[in-house]
N, C-alpha and C positions, 0 to 999 in steps of 0.2 A: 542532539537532533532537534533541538528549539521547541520542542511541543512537550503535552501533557500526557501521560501514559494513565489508563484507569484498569483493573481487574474485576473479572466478574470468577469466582472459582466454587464451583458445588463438588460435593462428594470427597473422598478418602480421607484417609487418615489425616485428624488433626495436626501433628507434628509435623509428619512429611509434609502437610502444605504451608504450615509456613515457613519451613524450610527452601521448599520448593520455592515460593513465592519470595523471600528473600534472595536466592539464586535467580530470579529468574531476573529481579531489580537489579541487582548488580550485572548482569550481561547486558542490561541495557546501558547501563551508566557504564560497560566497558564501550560500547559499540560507539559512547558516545565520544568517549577518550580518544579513541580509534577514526575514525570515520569526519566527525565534523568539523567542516570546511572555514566554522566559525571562532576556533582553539588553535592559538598560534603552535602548540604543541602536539596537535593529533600528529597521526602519520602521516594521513591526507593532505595536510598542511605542510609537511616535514616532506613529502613526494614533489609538491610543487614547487617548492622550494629549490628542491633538488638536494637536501640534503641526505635524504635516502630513499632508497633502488625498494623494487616489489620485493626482491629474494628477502628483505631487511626486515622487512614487515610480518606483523601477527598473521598466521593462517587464517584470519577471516577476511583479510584482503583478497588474497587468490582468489576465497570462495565467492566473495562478492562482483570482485573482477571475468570471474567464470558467465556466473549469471546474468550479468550486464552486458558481458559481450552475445551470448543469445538472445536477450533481451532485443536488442541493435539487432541481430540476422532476423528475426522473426517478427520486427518492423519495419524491415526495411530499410531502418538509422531512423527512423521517429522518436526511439528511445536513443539517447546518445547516455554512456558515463563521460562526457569530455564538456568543459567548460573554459573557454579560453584557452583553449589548446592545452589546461590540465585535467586531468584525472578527477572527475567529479562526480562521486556515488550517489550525489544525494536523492537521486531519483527512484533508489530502492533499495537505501540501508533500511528505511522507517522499516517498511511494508517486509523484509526479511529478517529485523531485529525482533518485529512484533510477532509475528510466525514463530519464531524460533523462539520467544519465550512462551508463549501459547503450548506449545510441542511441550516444553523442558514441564509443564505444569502436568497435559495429559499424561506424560511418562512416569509423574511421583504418582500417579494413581487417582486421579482428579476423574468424574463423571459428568461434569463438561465444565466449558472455559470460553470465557469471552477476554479478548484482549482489546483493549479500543488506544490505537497509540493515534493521537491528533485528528482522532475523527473514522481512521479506517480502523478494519476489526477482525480480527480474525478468532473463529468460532469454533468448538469443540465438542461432540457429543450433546447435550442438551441441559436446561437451568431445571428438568425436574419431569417427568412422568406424564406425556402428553402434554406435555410443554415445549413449544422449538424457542430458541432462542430469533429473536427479533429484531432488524436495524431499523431506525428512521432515515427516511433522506430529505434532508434541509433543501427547502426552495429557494435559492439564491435570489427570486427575483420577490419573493412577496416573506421579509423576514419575519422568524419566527414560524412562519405554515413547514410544513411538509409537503415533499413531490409524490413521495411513495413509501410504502413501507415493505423491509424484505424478510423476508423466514426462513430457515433455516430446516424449516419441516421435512421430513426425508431422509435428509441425508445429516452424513455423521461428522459432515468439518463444512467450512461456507466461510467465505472470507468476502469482505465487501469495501472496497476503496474507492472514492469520491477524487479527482481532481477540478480546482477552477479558480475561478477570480473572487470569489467571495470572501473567504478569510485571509488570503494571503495577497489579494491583489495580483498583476499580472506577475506571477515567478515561472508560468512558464513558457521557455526558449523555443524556437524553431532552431533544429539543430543545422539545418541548411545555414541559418542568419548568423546563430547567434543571438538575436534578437528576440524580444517578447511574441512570444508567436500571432499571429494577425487569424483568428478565429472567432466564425458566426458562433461558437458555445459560449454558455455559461458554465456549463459544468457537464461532467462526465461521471459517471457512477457504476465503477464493473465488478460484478458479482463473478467468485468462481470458487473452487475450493481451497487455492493458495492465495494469501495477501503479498505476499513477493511478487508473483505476476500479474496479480489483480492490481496492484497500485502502479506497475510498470506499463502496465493497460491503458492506463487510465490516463497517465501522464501523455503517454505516445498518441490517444485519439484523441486527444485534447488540441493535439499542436497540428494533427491531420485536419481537424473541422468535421463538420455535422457528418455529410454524405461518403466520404471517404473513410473517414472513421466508424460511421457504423456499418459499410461495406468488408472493413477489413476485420470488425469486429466478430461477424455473423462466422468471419470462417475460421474461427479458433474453436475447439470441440473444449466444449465445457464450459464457456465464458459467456452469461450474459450481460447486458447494460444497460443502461436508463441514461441517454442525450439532450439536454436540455437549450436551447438557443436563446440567444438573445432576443428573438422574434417572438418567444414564447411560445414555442414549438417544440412538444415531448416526444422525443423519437425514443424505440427501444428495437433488441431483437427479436428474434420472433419466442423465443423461448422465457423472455425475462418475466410474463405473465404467471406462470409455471410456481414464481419464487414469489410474489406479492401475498402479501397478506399482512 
C-alpha cells in the first residue's frame, strides 16, 4: 500500500495483544501482497495482466470489489475502482485494510484502538477514562499549522480520512477523464464511523470540487467534513462542529 502504518492499543490482555497486533501486521502485509498495483506479483497486477480471472483470486478481492462497486452507486462514479480500464482498488484497500485491522485488535479484547495507516485513522473505544481519542488535521496551505482538530467524544468508533495534493501531489483522477482531476480544493477531510467509506468519501469529493462535494456530502447520514480550497476558503457541514475539539 506505499505508506506507513502506526498503532495506538489500550487495554486487555497482555498476550492477546500482541498477538493480536502481530496478526493484525500480517493482514496488512497480506492486503499488501494482494492488492497493490505497484508488485508485479499481486493479484491486482496478475488481473491486469490478464493472467487471472476474480473467481481465482483471495476472498478479499470480491469483498473489496463488493465495496467499491457501492462505493461507485452512491457517488454517482466519483469513486471509480477502474484505472486504465483495469481493475484499480487503490482508492480503498488503505481505508478497509486499516479498519479491518482496528476491528481484528477490538475483537482480542482491546479497550480502545487507534489505527493511523498514511494519515487516515480509524478509532476504537477510547485511549483512557474521560479521555476521547483525538485527530489533527494538517493545513496543506500553511505547513506544519493545523486546520482543525477532531474527537472522538461520544461515541465508541470514529474514523477520519483526509484526501489532497499535499503529500502525494496530484494522484487523484477524474474518473470521467482519467485525468488528474481539475479542482478548486486543497484537501478534503471526512469524518464518519467507517474509514473504508470515509476515505472513499474523501477521494470522491475531492475529484467533485468545493460546492458539489460538500452538497453531496451534507446528504450522507453520519458523515461529516472539513473542505479546504485553494482560495483559502474552509468549508464544512453543518454537523462537523459537533466533532472539533
Amino acid at each position: 500500500m506505499g505508506t506507513v502504518f502506526s498503532f495506538d492499543v489500550r487495554g486487555g490482555e497482555p498476550d492477546a495483544m500482541r498477538a493480536a497486533l502481530d496478526e493484525a501486521v500480517a493482514g496488512l502485509r497480506r492486503a499488501d501482497a494482494v492488492f497493490s498495483t505497484y508488485r508485479e506479483d499481486s493479484q491486482v497486477s496478475r488481473l491486469a495482466r490478464g493472467e487471472l480471472t476474480f473467481d481465482g483470486c483471495d476472498p478479499e478481492v470480491a469483498e473489496v470489489l463488493e465495496l467499491g462497486t457501492e462505493a461507485e452507486r452512491v457517488s454517482d462514479g466519483w469513486f471509480s475502482l477502474r484505472y486504465a480500464g483495469s481493475f484499480d482498488p487503490t482508492g480503498i484497500v488503505k481505508g478497509w485494510a486499516t479498519e479491518r485491522a482496528a476491528r481484528a485488535l477490538l475483537a482480542a479484547g482491546a479497550s480502545g484502538v487507534s489505527v493511523n495507516g498514511g494519515g487516515d485513522v480509524q478509532m476504537f473505544g477510547a485511549p483512557g477514562p474521560e479521555r476521547p481519542w483525538r485527530v489533527g488535521i494538517a493545513d496543506p496551505l500553511r505547513p506544519g499549522g493545523l486546520a482543525a482538530v477532531i474527537s472522538a467524544a461520544g461515541v465508541d468508533r470514529l474514523a477520519v480520512a483526509t484526501s489532497g495534493t499535499a503529500e502525494r501531489g496530484d494522484h487523484v483522477l477524474d474518473p470521467r477523464t482519467g485525468r488528474s482531476a481539475v479542482t478548486d480544493l486543497v484537501s478534503v477531510t471526512v469524518v464518519g464511523p467507517s474509514l473504508t467509506w470515509a476515505d472513499c468519501w474523501a477521494t470522491a469529493t475531492f475529484a467533485m470540487g468545493a460546492r458539489a462535494g460538500l452538497a453531496w456530502l451534507e446528504s450522507l447520514p453520519g458523515v461529516e467534513a472539513l473542505l479546504l480550497t485553494a482560495g483559502d476558503e474552509a468549508l464544512c457541514t453543518a454537523g462537523l462542529p459537533s466533532r472539533l475539539g
